[in-house]
Backbone as a printed PyTorch tensor [residue, N CA C, xyz], in Angstrom:
tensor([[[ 92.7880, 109.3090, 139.6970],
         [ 92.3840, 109.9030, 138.4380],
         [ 93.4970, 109.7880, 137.3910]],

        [[ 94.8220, 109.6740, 137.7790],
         [ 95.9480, 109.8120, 136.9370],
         [ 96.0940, 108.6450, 136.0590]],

        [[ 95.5870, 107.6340, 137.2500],
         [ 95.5890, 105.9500, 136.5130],
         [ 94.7470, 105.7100, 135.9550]],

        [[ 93.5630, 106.6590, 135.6240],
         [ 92.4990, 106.0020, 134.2780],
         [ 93.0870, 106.5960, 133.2230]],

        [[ 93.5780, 107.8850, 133.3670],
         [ 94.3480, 108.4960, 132.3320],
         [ 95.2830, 107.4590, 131.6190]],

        [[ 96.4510, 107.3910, 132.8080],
         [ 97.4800, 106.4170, 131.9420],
         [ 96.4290, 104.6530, 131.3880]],

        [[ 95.6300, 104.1160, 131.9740],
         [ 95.0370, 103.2540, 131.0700],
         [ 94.3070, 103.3690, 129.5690]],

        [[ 93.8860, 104.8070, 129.8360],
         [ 93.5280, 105.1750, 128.5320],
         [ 94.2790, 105.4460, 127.5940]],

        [[ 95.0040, 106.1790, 127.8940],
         [ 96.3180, 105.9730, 126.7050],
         [ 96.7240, 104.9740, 126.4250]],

        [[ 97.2680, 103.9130, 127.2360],
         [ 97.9600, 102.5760, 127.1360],
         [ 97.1590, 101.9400, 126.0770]],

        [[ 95.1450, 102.1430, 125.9640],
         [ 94.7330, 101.2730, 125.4590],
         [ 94.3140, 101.8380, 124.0150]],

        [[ 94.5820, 103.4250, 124.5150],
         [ 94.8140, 104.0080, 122.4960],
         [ 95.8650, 103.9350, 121.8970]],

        [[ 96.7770, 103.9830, 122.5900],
         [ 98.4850, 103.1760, 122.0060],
         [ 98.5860, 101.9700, 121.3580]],

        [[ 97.4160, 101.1930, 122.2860],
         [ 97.1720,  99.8190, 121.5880],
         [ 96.4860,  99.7900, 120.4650]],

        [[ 95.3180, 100.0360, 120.3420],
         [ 94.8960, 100.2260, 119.2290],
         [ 95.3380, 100.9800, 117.8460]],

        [[ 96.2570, 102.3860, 118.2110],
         [ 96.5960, 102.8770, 117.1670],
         [ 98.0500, 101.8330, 116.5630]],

        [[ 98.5200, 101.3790, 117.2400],
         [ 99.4210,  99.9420, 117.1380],
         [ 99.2100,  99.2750, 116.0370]],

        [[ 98.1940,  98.2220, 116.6610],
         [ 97.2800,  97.3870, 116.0930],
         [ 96.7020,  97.8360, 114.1890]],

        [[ 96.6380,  98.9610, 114.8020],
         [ 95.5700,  99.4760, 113.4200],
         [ 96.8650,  99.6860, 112.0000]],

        [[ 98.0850, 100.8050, 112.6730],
         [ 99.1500, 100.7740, 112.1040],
         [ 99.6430,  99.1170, 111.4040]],

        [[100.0580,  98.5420, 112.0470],
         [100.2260,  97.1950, 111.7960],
         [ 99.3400,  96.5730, 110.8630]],

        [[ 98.0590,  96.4370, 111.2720],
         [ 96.8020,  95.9080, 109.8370],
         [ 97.5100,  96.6060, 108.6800]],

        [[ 97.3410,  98.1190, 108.7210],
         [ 97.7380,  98.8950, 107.2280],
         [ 99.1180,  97.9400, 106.8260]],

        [[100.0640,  97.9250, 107.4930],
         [101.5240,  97.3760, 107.0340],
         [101.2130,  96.2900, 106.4010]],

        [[100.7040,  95.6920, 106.8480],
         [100.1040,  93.9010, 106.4020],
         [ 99.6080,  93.8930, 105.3890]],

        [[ 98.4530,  95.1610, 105.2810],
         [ 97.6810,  94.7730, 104.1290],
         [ 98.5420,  95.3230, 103.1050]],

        [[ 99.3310,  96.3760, 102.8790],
         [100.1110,  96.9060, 101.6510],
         [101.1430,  95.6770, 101.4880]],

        [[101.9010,  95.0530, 102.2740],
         [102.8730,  94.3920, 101.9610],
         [102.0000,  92.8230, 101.3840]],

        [[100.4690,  92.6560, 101.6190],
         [100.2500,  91.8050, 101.2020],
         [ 99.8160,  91.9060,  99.3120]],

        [[ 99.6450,  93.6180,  99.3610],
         [ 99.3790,  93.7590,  97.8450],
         [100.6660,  93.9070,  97.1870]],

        [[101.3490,  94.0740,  97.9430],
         [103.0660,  94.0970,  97.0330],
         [103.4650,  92.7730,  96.8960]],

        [[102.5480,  92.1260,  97.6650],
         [103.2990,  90.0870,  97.4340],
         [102.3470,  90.0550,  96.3340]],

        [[101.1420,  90.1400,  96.2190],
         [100.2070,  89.6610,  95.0160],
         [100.7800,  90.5960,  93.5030]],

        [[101.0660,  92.0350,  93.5440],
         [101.8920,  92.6470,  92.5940],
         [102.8600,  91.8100,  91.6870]],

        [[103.8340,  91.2510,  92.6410],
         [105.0220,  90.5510,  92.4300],
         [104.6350,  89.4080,  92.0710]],

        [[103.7710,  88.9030,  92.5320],
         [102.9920,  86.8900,  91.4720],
         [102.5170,  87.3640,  90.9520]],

        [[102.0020,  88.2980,  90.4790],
         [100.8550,  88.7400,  88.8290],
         [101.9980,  88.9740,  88.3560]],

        [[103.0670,  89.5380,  88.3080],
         [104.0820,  90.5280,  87.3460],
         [104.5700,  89.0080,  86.6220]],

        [[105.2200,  87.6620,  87.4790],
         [106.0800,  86.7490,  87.1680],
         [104.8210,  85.6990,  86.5910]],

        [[103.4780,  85.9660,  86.8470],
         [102.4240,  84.9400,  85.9290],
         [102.1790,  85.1120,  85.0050]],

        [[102.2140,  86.4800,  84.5260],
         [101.8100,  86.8210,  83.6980],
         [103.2180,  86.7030,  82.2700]],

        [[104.0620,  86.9070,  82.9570],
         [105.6910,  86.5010,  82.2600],
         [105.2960,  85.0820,  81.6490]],

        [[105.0340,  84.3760,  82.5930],
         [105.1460,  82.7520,  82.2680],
         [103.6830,  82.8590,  80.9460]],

        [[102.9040,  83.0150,  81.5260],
         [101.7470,  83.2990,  80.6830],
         [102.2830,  83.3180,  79.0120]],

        [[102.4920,  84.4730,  79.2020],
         [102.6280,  85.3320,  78.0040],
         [103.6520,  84.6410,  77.3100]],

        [[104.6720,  84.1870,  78.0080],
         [105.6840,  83.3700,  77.2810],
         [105.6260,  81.8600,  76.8720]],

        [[104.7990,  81.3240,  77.5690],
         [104.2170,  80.0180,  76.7910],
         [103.2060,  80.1690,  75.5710]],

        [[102.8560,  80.9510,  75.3950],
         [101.6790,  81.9680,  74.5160],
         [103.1850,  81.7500,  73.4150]],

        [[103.9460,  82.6350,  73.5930],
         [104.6710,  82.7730,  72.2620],
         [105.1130,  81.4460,  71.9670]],

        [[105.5360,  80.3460,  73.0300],
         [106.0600,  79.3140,  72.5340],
         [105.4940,  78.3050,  71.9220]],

        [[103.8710,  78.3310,  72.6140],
         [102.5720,  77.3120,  71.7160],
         [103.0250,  78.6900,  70.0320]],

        [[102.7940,  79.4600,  70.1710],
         [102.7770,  80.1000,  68.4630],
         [103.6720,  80.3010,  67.2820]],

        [[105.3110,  79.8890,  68.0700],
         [106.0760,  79.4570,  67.5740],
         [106.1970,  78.1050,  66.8470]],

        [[105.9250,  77.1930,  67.6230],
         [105.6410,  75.5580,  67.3090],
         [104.6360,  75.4660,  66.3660]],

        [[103.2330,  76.2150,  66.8420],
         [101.8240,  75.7550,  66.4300],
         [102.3010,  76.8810,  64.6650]],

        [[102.2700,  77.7900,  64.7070],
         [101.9970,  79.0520,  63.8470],
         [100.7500,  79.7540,  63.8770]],

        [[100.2340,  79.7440,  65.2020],
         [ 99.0310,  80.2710,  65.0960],
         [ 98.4810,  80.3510,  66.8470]],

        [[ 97.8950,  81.2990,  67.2900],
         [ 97.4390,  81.5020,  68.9330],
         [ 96.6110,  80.0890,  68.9340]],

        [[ 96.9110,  80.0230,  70.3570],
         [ 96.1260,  78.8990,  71.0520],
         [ 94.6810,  79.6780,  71.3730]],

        [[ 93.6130,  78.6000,  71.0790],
         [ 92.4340,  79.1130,  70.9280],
         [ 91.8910,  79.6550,  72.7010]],

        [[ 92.4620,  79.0620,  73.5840],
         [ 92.1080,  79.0900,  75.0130],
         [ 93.4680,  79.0780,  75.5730]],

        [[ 93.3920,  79.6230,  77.1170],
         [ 94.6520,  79.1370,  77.6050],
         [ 94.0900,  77.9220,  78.2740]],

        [[ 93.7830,  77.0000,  78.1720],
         [ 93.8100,  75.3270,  78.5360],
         [ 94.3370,  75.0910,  77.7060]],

        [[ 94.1480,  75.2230,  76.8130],
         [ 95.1900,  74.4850,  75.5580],
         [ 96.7320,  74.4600,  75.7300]],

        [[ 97.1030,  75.8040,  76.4810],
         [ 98.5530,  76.0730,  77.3000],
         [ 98.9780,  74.5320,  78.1940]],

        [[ 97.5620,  73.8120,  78.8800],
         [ 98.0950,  73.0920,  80.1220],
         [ 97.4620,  71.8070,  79.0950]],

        [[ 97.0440,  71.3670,  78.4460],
         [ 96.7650,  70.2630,  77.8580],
         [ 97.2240,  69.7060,  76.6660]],

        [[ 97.8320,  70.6940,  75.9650],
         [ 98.3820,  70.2200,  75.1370],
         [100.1410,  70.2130,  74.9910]],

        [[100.1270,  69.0530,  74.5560],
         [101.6750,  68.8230,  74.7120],
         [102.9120,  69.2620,  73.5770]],

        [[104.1310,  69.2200,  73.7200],
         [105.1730,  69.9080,  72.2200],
         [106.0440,  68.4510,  72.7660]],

        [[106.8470,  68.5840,  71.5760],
         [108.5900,  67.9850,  71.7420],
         [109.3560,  68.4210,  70.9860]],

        [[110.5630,  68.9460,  71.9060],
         [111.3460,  69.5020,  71.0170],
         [112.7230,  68.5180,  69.7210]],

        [[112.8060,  69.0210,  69.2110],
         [113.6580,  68.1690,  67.8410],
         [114.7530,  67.0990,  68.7580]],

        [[114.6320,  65.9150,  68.5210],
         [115.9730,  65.1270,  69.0670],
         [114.9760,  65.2270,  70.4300]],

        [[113.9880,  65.2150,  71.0750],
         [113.7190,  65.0900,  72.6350],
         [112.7060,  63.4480,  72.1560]],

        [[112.9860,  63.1440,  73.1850],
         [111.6430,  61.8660,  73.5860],
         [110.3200,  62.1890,  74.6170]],

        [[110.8950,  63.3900,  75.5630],
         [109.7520,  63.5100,  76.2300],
         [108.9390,  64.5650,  76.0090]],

        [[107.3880,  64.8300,  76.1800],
         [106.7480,  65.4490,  75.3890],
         [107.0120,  66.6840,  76.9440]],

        [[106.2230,  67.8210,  76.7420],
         [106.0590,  68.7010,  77.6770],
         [105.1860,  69.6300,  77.5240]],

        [[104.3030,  69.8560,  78.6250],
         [103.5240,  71.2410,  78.1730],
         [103.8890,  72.6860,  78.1460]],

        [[103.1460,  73.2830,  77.5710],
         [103.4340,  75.0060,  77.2520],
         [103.6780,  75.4480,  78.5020]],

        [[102.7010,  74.7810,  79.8380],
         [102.7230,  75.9140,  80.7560],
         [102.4420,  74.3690,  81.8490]],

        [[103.3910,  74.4180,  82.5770],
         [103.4840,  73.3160,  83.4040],
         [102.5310,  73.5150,  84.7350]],

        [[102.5860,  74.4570,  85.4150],
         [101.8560,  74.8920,  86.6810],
         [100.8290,  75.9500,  86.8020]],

        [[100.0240,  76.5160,  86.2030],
         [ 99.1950,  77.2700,  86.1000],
         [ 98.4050,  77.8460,  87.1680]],

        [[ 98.2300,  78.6380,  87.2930],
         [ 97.5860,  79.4230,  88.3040],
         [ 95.8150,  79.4520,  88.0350]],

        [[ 95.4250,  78.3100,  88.4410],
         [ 94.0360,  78.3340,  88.6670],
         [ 93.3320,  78.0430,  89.8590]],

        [[ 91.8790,  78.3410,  89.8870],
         [ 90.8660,  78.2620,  91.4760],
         [ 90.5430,  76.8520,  91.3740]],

        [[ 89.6490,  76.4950,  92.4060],
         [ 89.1820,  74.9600,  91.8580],
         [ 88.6770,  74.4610,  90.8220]],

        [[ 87.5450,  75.8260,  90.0740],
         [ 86.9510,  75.1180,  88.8300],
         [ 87.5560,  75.3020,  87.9850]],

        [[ 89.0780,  75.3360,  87.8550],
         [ 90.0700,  75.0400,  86.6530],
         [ 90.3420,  76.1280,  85.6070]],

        [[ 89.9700,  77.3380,  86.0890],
         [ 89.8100,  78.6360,  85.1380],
         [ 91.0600,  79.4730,  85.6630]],

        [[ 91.6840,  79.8710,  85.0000],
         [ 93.0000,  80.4590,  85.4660],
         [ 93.0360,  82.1740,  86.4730]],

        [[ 93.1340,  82.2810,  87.4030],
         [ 92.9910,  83.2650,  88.4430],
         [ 94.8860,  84.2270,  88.6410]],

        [[ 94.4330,  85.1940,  88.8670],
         [ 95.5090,  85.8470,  89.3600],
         [ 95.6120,  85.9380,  90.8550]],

        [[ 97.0990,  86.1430,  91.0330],
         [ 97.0770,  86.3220,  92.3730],
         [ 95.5770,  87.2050,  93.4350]],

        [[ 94.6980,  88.2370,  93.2260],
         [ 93.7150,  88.6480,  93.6820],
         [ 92.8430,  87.6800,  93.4200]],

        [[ 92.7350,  86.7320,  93.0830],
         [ 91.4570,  85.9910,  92.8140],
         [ 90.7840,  86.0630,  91.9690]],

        [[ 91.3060,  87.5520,  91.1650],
         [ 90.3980,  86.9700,  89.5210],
         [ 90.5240,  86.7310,  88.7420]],

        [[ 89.8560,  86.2860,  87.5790],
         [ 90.2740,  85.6090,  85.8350],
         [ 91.0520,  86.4100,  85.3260]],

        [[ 92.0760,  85.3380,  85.0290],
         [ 93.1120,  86.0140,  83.6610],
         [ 92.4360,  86.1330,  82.6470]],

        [[ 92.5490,  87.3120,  81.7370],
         [ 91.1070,  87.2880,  80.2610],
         [ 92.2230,  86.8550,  79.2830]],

        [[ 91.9740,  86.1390,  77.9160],
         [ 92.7560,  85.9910,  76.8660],
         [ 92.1490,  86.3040,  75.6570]],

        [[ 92.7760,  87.0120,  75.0850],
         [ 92.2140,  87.5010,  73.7180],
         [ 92.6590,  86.5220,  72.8930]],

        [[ 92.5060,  85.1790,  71.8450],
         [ 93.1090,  84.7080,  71.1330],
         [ 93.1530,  85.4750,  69.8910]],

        [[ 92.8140,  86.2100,  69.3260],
         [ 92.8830,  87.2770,  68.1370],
         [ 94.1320,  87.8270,  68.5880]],

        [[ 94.0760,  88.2080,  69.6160],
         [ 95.8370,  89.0340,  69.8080],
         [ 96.8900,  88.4480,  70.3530]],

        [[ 96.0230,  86.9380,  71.0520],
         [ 97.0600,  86.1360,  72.1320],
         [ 97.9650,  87.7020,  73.2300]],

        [[ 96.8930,  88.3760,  73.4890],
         [ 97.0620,  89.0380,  74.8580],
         [ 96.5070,  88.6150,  76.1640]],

        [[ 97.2490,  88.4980,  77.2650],
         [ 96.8310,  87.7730,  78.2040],
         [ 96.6730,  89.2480,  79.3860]],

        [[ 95.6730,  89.3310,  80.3430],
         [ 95.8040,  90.3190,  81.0100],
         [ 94.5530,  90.0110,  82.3930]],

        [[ 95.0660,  90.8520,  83.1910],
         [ 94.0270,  90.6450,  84.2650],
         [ 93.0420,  91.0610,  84.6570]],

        [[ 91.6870,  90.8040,  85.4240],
         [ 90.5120,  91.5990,  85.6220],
         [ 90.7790,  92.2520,  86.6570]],

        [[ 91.2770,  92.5260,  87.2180],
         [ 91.5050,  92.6680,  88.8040],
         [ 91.2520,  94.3240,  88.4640]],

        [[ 90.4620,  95.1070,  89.0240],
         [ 90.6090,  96.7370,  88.5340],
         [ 91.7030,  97.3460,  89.1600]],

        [[ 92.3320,  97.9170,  88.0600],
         [ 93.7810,  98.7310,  88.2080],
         [ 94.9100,  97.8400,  87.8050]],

        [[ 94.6750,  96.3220,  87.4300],
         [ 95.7440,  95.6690,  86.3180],
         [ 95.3300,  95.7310,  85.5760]],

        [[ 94.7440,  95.8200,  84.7130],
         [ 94.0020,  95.1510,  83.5560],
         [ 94.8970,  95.5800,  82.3930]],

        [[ 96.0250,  96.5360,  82.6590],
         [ 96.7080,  97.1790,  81.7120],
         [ 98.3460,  96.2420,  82.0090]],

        [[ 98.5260,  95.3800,  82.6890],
         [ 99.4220,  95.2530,  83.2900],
         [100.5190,  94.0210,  81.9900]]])
Protein backbone atom coordinates (compact mmCIF):
# COMPACT_ATOMS: atom_id res chain seq x y z
CA UNK A 1 0.00 0.00 0.00
CA UNK A 2 2.96 2.36 0.79
CA UNK A 3 4.23 1.88 -2.87
CA UNK A 4 1.09 3.15 -4.63
CA UNK A 5 1.35 5.99 -2.32
CA UNK A 6 4.96 6.79 -3.11
CA UNK A 7 4.00 6.30 -7.06
CA UNK A 8 1.42 8.67 -6.68
CA UNK A 9 3.26 11.31 -5.49
CA UNK A 10 6.24 10.66 -7.74
CA UNK A 11 3.65 11.10 -10.58
CA UNK A 12 2.07 14.46 -9.02
CA UNK A 13 5.61 15.75 -8.54
CA UNK A 14 5.81 15.10 -12.11
CA UNK A 15 3.23 16.79 -13.29
CA UNK A 16 3.26 19.73 -10.94
CA UNK A 17 7.03 19.93 -12.49
CA UNK A 18 6.05 19.81 -15.84
CA UNK A 19 3.19 22.28 -15.43
CA UNK A 20 5.60 24.76 -13.35
CA UNK A 21 8.04 24.61 -16.20
CA UNK A 22 5.23 25.26 -19.18
CA UNK A 23 4.35 28.58 -16.97
CA UNK A 24 8.34 29.48 -16.97
CA UNK A 25 8.46 28.98 -20.74
CA UNK A 26 5.56 30.64 -21.54
CA UNK A 27 6.40 34.07 -19.50
CA UNK A 28 9.98 34.01 -20.60
CA UNK A 29 8.63 33.49 -24.08
CA UNK A 30 6.47 36.81 -23.67
CA UNK A 31 9.47 38.64 -22.26
CA UNK A 32 11.46 37.51 -25.58
CA UNK A 33 8.50 38.86 -27.82
CA UNK A 34 8.32 42.21 -25.28
CA UNK A 35 11.97 42.78 -26.02
CA UNK A 36 11.58 42.39 -30.28
CA UNK A 37 8.45 44.67 -30.22
CA UNK A 38 10.31 47.31 -27.90
CA UNK A 39 13.68 47.25 -30.54
CA UNK A 40 11.00 47.06 -33.85
CA UNK A 41 9.28 49.37 -33.08
CA UNK A 42 12.63 51.71 -32.36
CA UNK A 43 13.76 50.79 -35.86
CA UNK A 44 10.24 51.47 -37.10
CA UNK A 45 9.71 54.65 -35.78
CA UNK A 46 13.15 55.76 -36.59
CA UNK A 47 13.20 55.14 -40.23
CA UNK A 48 9.74 56.99 -40.13
CA UNK A 49 11.68 60.08 -38.98
CA UNK A 50 14.44 59.50 -41.43
CA UNK A 51 12.07 58.92 -44.73
CA UNK A 52 10.52 62.60 -43.16
CA UNK A 53 13.58 64.20 -42.77
CA UNK A 54 14.82 63.54 -46.45
CA UNK A 55 11.20 63.37 -47.94
CA UNK A 56 9.52 66.52 -45.74
CA UNK A 57 6.57 64.79 -45.40
CA UNK A 58 5.26 60.99 -43.76
CA UNK A 59 5.55 58.12 -45.91
CA UNK A 60 2.16 57.27 -47.12
CA UNK A 61 2.55 53.34 -46.05
CA UNK A 62 5.21 51.60 -44.30
CA UNK A 63 6.25 49.72 -47.69
CA UNK A 64 7.35 52.73 -48.81
CA UNK A 65 9.94 52.32 -45.65
CA UNK A 66 11.27 48.94 -47.61
CA UNK A 67 10.93 50.13 -51.26
CA UNK A 68 11.94 53.12 -51.51
CA UNK A 69 15.40 54.13 -51.65
CA UNK A 70 17.63 57.65 -50.14
CA UNK A 71 21.41 58.63 -50.71
CA UNK A 72 23.09 60.37 -48.57
CA UNK A 73 25.20 63.72 -49.83
CA UNK A 74 28.76 62.57 -51.29
CA UNK A 75 27.36 58.60 -51.10
CA UNK A 76 27.05 56.49 -54.42
CA UNK A 77 25.10 53.82 -52.89
CA UNK A 78 21.46 54.19 -52.54
CA UNK A 79 19.83 52.51 -49.25
CA UNK A 80 16.57 51.87 -47.81
CA UNK A 81 14.73 53.48 -44.80
CA UNK A 82 14.28 50.17 -43.22
CA UNK A 83 16.51 47.36 -44.44
CA UNK A 84 14.92 44.15 -42.68
CA UNK A 85 11.44 44.46 -41.75
CA UNK A 86 9.45 42.39 -39.79
CA UNK A 87 6.82 40.86 -41.95
CA UNK A 88 4.50 37.34 -42.36
CA UNK A 89 4.48 35.86 -45.77
CA UNK A 90 1.93 38.13 -47.36
CA UNK A 91 4.38 41.01 -46.92
CA UNK A 92 2.36 43.10 -44.30
CA UNK A 93 4.47 44.02 -41.42
CA UNK A 94 3.75 41.79 -38.06
CA UNK A 95 5.03 42.14 -34.59
CA UNK A 96 6.71 39.82 -32.70
CA UNK A 97 2.95 38.15 -31.50
CA UNK A 98 1.93 37.82 -34.93
CA UNK A 99 0.03 40.82 -35.44
CA UNK A 100 -0.10 43.98 -37.78
CA UNK A 101 1.89 46.88 -37.02
CA UNK A 102 -0.99 49.79 -37.65
CA UNK A 103 0.47 53.17 -39.19
CA UNK A 104 -1.17 56.29 -38.99
CA UNK A 105 0.40 58.40 -41.89
CA UNK A 106 -1.40 61.68 -40.60
CA UNK A 107 0.75 61.27 -37.46
CA UNK A 108 3.46 58.82 -38.87
CA UNK A 109 2.67 56.85 -35.51
CA UNK A 110 3.55 53.38 -35.71
CA UNK A 111 2.01 50.98 -33.02
CA UNK A 112 0.82 47.50 -32.42
CA UNK A 113 -2.49 45.46 -32.48
CA UNK A 114 -1.54 42.96 -30.23
CA UNK A 115 -4.12 43.79 -27.05
CA UNK A 116 -2.21 45.37 -24.22
CA UNK A 117 0.53 47.06 -26.76
CA UNK A 118 -1.25 49.08 -28.67
CA UNK A 119 -0.01 51.96 -26.44
CA UNK A 120 3.48 50.82 -26.66
Amino acid sequence: MRRKYERVALIVIAILTMAIMGVAIYFERQLSNQKAMFYQLQALRTSVNLYKAINKKNPKTLEALVNEDFKFPNEEVPRKYLQSPPMDASGRGVDPFGDPYMYDSKTAWIRSSTMGYEYW
